[in-house]
C-alpha positions as CSV (number, residue, x, y, z in Angstrom):
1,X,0.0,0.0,0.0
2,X,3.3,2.3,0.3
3,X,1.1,5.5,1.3
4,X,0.6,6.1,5.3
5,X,-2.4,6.8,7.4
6,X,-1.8,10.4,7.3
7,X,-1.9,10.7,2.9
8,X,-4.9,8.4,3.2
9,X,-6.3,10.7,5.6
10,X,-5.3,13.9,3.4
11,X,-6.4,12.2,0.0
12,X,-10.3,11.1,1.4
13,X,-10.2,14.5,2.5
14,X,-10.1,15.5,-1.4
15,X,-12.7,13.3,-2.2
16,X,-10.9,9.9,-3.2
17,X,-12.7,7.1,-1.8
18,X,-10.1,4.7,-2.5
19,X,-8.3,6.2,0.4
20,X,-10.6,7.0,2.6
21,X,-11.2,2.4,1.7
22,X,-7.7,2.0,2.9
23,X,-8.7,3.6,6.5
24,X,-11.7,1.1,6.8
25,X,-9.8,-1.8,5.7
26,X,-7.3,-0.8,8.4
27,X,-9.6,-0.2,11.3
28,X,-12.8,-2.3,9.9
29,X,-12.1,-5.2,12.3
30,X,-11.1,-3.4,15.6
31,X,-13.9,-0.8,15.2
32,X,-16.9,-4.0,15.2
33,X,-14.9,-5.9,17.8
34,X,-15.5,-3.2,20.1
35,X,-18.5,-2.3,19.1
36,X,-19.6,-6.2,19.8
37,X,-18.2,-6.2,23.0
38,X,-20.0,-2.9,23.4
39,X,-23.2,-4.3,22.1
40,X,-23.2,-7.8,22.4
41,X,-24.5,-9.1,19.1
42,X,-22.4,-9.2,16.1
43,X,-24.6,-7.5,13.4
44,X,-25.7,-4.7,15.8
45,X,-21.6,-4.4,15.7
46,X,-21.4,-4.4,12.1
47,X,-24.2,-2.1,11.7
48,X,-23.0,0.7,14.0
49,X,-19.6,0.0,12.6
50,X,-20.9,1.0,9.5
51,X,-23.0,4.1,10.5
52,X,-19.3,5.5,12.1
53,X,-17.6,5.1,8.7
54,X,-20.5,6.7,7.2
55,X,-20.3,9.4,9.6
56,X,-16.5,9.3,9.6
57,X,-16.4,9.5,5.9
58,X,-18.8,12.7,6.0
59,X,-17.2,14.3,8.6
60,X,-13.5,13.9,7.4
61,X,-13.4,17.7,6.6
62,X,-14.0,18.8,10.4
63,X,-10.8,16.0,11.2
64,X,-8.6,17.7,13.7
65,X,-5.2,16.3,12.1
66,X,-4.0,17.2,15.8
67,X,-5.6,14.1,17.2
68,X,-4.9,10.4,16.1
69,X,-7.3,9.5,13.3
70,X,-8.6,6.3,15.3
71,X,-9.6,8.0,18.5
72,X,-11.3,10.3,16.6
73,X,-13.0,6.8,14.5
74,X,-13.4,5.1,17.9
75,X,-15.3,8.0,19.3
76,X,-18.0,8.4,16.8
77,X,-17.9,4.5,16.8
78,X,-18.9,4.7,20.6
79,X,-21.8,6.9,20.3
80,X,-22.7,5.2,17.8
81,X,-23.2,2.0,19.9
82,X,-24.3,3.9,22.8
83,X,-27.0,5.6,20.6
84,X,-28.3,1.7,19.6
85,X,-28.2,0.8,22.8
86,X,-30.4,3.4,24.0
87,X,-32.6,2.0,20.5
88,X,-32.8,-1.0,22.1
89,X,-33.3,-0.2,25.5
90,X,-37.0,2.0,24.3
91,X,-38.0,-0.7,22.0
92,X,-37.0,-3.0,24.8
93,X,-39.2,-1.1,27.6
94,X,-42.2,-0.6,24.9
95,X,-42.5,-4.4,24.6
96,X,-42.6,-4.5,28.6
97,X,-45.5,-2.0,28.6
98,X,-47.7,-3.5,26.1
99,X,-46.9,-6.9,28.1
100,X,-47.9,-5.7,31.1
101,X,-51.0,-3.9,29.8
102,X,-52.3,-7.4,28.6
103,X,-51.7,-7.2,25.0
104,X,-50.6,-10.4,22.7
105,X,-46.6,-11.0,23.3
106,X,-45.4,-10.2,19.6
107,X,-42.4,-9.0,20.7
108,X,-39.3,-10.8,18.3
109,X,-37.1,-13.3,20.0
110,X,-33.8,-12.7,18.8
111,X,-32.2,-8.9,20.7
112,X,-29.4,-8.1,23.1
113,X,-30.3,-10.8,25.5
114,X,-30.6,-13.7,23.8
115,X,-27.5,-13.8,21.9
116,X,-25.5,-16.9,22.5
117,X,-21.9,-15.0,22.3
118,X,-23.4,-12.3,25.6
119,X,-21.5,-13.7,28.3
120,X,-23.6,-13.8,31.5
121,X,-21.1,-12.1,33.5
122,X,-20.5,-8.8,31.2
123,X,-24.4,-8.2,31.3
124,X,-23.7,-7.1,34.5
125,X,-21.6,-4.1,33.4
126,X,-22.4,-1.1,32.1
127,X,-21.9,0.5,28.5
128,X,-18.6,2.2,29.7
129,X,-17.8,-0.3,31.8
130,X,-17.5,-2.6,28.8
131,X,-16.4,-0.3,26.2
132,X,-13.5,0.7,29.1
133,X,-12.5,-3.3,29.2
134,X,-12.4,-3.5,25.8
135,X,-10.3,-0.6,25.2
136,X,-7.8,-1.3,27.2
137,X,-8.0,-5.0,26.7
138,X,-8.2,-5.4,23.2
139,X,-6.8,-2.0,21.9
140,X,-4.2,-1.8,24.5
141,X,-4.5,1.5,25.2
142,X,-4.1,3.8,27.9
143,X,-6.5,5.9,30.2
144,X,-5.5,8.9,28.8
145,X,-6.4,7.9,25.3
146,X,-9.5,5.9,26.5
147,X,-10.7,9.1,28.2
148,X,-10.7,10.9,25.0
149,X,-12.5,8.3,23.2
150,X,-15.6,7.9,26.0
151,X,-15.3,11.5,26.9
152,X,-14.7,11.2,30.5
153,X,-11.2,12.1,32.6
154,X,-8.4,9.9,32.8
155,X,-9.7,9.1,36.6
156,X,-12.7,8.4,35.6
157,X,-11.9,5.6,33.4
158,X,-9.9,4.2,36.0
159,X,-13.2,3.8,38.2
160,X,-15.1,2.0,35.3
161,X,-11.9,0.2,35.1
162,X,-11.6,-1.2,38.4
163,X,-15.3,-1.3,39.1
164,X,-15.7,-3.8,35.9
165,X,-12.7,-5.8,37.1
166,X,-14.2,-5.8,40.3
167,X,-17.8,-7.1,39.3
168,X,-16.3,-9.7,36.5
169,X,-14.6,-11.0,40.1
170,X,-17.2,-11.4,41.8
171,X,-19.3,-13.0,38.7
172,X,-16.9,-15.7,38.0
173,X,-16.4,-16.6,41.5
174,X,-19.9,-17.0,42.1
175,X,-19.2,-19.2,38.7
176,X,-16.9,-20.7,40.4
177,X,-13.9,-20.0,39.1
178,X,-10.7,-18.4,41.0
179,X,-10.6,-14.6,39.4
180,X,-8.0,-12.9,40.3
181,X,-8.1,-8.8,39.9
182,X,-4.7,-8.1,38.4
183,X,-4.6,-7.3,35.1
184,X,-4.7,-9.6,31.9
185,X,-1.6,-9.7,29.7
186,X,-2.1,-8.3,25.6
187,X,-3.5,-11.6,24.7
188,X,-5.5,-12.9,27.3
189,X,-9.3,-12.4,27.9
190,X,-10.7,-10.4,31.1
């Protein structure tokens, strides 16, 4: 490919595609895995995945070239998923209401829950609790950068840090299994 991310940045900029193809190929796959372990459910990934490219791709001439290209991806990426998961969570509480006020359960089977890949023990986590875990599991990045991404302080994301560590503990324990709290090395699993 011979060109870096900074002339593929410059060229989709001016309008040619091609480049702006090169930064999707090249963030594609660690933009919908952590939009899955945001959402849960694979295509729910790959849709918002797509809606950030989209909105990436129309916003590329308000790019501050100051700031790394994927936090700036990885941002609109996370409201993007947060954004679904609010969706989710209306449709979700509509379904509840017409339940509850007697009306025929015709609400689909397949959502958030019921997906096979949900582990039990992240449901008990919150958005940024997850999207925090996978940043800094998966990504490998730091607070600081994390921060930026989620829109919180570097402190902040320390809390969500240790606060998901903390309930993933106490999940798989109850599991039984012996969790420890210290944290996972670049290839291993929270």
């Amino acid at each position: 490919m011979g060109m870096d991310e900074n002339s593929w940045i410059d060229r989709a900029q001016h309008g040619d595609a091609a480049a702006f193809a090169n930064l999707v190929e090249r963030y594609q796959g660690r933009l919908v895995a952590f939009l899955w372990n945001l959402l849960g459910c694979g295509d729910d990934a790959r849709d918002a995945a797509q809606d950030a490219f989209v909105q990436a791709y129309q916003g590329l001439g308000h790019f501050d070239g100051s700031r790394p290209f994927k936090n700036w991806l990885f941002a609109i990426a996370y409201n993007r998923g947060i954004d679904l998961l609010r969706r989710k969570q209306r449709f979700h509480r509509f379904w509840e209401r017409e339940a509850a006020a007697g009306a025929p359960a015709t609400r689909p089977t397949a959502g958030l829950e019921e997906s096979p890949l949900w582990r039990p023990a992240l449901r008990r986590l919150t958005a940024q609790e997850r999207s925090v875990l996978a940043l800094a599991y998966n990504e490998g990045w730091a607070a600081a950068e994390i921060g930026a991404i989620l829109g919180c302080s570097e402190s902040t994301v320390r809390v969500h840090l240790l606060n998901s560590r903390r309930k993933l503990k106490k999940e798989l324990q109850a599991a039984g299994f012996n969790a420890s709290l210290k944290k996972a090395s670049a290839g291993e699993a929270p």
